[in-house]
C-alpha positions as CSV (number, residue, x, y, z in Angstrom):
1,X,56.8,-5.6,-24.5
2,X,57.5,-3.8,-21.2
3,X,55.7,-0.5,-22.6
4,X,52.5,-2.6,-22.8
5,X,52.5,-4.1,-19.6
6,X,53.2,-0.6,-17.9
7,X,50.0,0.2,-20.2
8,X,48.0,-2.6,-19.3
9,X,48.5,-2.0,-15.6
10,X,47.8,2.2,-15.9
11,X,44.8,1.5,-17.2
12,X,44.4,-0.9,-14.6
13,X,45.5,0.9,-11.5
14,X,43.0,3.6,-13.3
15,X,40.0,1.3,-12.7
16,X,40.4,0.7,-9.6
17,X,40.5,4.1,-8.8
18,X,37.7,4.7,-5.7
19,X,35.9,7.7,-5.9
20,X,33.4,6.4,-3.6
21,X,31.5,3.3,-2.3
22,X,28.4,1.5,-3.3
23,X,26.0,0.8,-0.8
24,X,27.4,-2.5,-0.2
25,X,30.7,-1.3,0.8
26,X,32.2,-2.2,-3.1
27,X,34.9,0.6,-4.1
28,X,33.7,2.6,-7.2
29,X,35.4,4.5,-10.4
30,X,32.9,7.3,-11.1
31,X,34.1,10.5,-12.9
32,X,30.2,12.1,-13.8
33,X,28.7,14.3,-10.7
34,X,25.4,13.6,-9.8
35,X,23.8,16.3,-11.5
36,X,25.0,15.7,-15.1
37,X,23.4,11.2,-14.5
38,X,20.3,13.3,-13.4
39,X,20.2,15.4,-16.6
40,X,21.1,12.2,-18.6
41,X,18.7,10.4,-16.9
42,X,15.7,12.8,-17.3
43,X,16.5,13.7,-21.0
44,X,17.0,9.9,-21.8
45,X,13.4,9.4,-20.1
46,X,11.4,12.3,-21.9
47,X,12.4,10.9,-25.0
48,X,10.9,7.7,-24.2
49,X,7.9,8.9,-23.6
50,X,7.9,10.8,-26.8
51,X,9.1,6.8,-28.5
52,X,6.5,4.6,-26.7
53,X,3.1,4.1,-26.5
54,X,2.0,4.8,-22.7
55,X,-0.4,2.9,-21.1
56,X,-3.8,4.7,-20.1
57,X,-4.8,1.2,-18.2
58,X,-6.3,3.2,-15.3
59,X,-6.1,0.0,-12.8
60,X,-2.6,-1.3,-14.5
61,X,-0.8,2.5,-14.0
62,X,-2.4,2.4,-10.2
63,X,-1.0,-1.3,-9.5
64,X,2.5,-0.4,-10.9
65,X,2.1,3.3,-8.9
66,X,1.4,1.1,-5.8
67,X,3.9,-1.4,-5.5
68,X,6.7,1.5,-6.6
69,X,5.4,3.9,-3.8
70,X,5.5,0.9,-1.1
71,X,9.5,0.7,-2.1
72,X,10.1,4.2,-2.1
73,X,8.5,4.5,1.2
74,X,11.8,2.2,2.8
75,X,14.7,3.5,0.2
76,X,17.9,5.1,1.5
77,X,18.2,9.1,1.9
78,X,17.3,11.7,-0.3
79,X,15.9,8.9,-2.1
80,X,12.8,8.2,-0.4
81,X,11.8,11.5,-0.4
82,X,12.0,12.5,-4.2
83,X,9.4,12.7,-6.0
84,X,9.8,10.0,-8.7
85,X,8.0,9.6,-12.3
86,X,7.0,6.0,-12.8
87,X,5.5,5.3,-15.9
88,X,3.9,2.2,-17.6
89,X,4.9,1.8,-21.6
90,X,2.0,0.1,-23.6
91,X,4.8,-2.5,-24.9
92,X,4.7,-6.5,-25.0
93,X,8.7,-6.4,-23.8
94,X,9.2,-8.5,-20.9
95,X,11.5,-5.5,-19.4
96,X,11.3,-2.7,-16.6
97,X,14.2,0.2,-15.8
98,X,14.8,3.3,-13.6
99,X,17.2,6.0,-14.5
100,X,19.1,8.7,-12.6
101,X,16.6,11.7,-12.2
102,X,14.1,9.8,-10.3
103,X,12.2,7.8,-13.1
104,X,10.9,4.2,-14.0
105,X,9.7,2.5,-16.3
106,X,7.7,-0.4,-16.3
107,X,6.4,-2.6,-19.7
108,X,3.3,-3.9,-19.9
109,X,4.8,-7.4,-20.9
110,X,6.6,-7.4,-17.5
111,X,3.3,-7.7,-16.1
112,X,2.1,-10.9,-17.8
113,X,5.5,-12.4,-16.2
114,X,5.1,-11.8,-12.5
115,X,2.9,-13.8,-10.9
116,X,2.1,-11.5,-7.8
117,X,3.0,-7.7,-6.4
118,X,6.1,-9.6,-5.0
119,X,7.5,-10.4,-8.0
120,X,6.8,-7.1,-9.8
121,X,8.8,-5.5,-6.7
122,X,11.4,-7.7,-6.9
123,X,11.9,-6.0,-11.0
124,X,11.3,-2.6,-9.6
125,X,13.8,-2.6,-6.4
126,X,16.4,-4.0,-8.7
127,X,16.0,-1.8,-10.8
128,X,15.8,1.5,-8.3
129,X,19.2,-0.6,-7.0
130,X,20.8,0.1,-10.4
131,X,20.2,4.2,-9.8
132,X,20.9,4.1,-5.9
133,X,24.2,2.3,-6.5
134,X,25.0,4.7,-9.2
135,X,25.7,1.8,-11.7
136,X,24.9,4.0,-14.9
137,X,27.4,6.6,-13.5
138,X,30.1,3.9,-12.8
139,X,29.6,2.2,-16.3
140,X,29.9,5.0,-18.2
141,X,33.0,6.2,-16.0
142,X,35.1,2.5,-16.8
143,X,34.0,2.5,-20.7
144,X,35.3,6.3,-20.6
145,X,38.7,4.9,-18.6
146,X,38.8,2.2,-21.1
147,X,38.5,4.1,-24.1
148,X,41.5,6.6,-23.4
149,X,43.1,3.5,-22.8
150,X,42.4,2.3,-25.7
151,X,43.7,5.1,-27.3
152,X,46.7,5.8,-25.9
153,X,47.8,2.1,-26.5
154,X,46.9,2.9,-30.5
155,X,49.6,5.6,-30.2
156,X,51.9,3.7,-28.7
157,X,51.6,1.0,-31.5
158,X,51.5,3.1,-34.0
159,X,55.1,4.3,-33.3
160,X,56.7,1.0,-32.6
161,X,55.0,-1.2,-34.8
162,X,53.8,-1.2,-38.9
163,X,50.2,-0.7,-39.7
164,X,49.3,-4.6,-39.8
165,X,50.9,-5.5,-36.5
166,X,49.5,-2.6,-34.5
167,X,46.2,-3.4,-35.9
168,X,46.7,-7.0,-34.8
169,X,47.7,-6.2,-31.3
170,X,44.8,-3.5,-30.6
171,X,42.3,-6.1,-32.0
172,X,43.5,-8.4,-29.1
173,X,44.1,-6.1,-26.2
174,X,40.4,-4.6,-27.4
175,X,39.1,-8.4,-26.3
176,X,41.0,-8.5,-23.6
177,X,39.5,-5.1,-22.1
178,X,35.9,-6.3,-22.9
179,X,36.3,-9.6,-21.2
180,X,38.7,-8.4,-18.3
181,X,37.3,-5.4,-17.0
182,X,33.9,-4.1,-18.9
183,X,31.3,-7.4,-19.3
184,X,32.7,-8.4,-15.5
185,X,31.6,-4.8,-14.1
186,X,28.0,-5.1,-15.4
187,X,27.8,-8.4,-14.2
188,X,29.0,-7.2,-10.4
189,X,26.2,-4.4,-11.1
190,X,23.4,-6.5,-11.6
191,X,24.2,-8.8,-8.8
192,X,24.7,-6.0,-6.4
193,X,21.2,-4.7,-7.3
194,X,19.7,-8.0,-7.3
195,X,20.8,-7.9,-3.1
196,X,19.7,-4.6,-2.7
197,X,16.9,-4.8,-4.8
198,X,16.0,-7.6,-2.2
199,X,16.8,-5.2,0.6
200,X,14.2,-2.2,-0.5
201,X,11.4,-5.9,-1.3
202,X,12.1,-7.3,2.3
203,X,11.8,-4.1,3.7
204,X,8.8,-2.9,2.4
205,X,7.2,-5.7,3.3
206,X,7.2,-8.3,0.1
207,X,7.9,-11.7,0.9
208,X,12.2,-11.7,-0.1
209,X,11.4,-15.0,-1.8
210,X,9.7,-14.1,-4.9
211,X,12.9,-12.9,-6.7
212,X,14.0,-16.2,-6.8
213,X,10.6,-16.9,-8.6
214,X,10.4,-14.3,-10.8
215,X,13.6,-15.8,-11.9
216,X,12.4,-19.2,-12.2
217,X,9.9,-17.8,-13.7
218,X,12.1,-16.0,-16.6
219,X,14.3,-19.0,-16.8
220,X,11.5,-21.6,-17.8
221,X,10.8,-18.9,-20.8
222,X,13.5,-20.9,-22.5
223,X,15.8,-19.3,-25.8
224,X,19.3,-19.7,-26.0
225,X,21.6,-18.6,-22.7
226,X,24.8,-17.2,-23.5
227,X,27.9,-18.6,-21.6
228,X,27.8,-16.7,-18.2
229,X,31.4,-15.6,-18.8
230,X,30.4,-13.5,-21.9
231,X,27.4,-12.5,-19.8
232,X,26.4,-8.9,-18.6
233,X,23.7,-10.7,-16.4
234,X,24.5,-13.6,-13.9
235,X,23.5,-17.0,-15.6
236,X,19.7,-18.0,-14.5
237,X,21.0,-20.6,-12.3
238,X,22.9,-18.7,-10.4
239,X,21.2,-15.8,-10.0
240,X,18.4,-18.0,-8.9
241,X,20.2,-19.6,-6.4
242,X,22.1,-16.3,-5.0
243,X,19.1,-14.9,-4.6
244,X,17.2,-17.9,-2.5
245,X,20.4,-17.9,-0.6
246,X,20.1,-14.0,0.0
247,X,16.1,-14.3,0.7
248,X,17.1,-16.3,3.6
249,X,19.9,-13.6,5.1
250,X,17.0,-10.6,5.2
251,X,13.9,-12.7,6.3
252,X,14.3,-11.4,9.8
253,X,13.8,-7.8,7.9
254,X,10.4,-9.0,6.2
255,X,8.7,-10.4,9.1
256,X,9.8,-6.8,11.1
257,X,8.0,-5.1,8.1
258,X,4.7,-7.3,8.1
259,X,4.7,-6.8,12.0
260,X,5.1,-3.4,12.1
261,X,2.8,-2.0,8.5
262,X,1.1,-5.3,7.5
263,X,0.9,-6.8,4.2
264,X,1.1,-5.2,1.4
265,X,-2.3,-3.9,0.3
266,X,-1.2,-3.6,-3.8
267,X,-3.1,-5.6,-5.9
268,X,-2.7,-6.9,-9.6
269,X,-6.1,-6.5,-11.8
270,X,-7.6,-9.1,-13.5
């Protein structure tokens, strides 16, 4: 089985790849150019808007406007500067996303879930995070890597092995590429944007704390948690406790912010 260990590790050495670096310093596999995410990103977007029922809550769109403009105001070059399209989707889902292009996307059942502006920031900046960090880029890049992987192995098989056995074996290296390498990248992505996301939330002036809230917050919704390790999210626990740890580490950022602009003058109707 030498051939599939030379395999294994290609595909490997192939993942780990660096293109570039996040903004945390983390080495990246990225194979799409900016310009094609932003045309993903946009087109993905406009069809939503063509899907979903868009809220025409005057005070609900300016709340949602405010808090996203207050973290824009502190992101990172070119990204404080675009112009970005932030939308609020008439829908009960507790959810919120932002995709390459410049544009987010905020539900009306996210709303009833955060308590305070802080907490609705804490969704947004993680989400922004997502974009900034180039996570859709990077996903897409290691599923692409993975699948060619995937492939080549299937040709290899095929000419060493009978139809049953090859089948066999690609069911179990299949597993073994979705627990080793693609549900442990999404779950590095969303705890990288949970620390920046706290970043662009202490910086703007949004007490760091909350996300550890909001969390608390999701967690005491109850349903069934799937084990961690078969996860694309952090379990609640730990996420919860990462990010009280973290709230901690950029406190000294927050108070700078509050000193320097003031509070925070978004507020939530009703």
């Amino acid at each position: 089985m030498d051939w599939l260990k030379t395999l294994v590790t290609a595909l490997f050495a192939l993942l780990a790849m660096s293109c570039t670096q996040s903004p945390t310093g983390r080495n990246q596999f990225m194979m799409y150019s900016d310009s094609d995410m932003s045309r993903l990103g946009d087109s993905s977007f406009a069809d939503l808007k063509q899907q979903e029922k868009i809220s025409t809550d005057r005070a609900l769109n300016q709340y949602v406007r405010c808090v996203a403009d207050d973290l824009i105001a502190v992101l990172p070059a070119p990204y404080e500067s675009k112009s970005w399209d932030v939308v609020v989707f008439d829908n009960p889902a507790v959810n919120a996303f932002a995709l390459p292009g410049e544009n987010i996307g905020v539900y009306t059942g996210l709303l009833k879930v955060t308590e305070n502006p802080a907490q609705l920031a804490a969704v947004i900046g993680h989400e922004i995070a997502h974009v900034i960090a180039q996570h859709g880029n990077e996903r897409m890049s290691t599923q692409m890597a993975a699948g060619i992987g995937m492939q080549l192995g299937g040709a290899v098989l095929a000419s060493e092995y009978d139809e049953k056995t090859a089948g066999t074996v690609m069911a179990v290296l299949g597993v073994g590429v979705q627990l080793g390498v693609l549900l442990p990248y999404s779950r590095t992505h969303e705890s990288e944007a949970d620390q920046l996301g706290v970043d662009y939330l202490a910086a703007a002036g949004y007490d760091p704390r909350e996300a550890a809230n909001l969390w608390r917050n999701m967690s005491a919704q109850g349903g069934a948690q799937v084990p961690e390790f078969l996860s694309t999210h952090p379990s609640p626990s730990t996420r919860i406790q990462t990010l009280a740890n973290y709230a901690q580490t950029v406190m000294p950022s927050y108070q700078r912010a509050l000193q320097q602009n003031g509070a925070p003058n978004c507020r939530k109707p009703g």
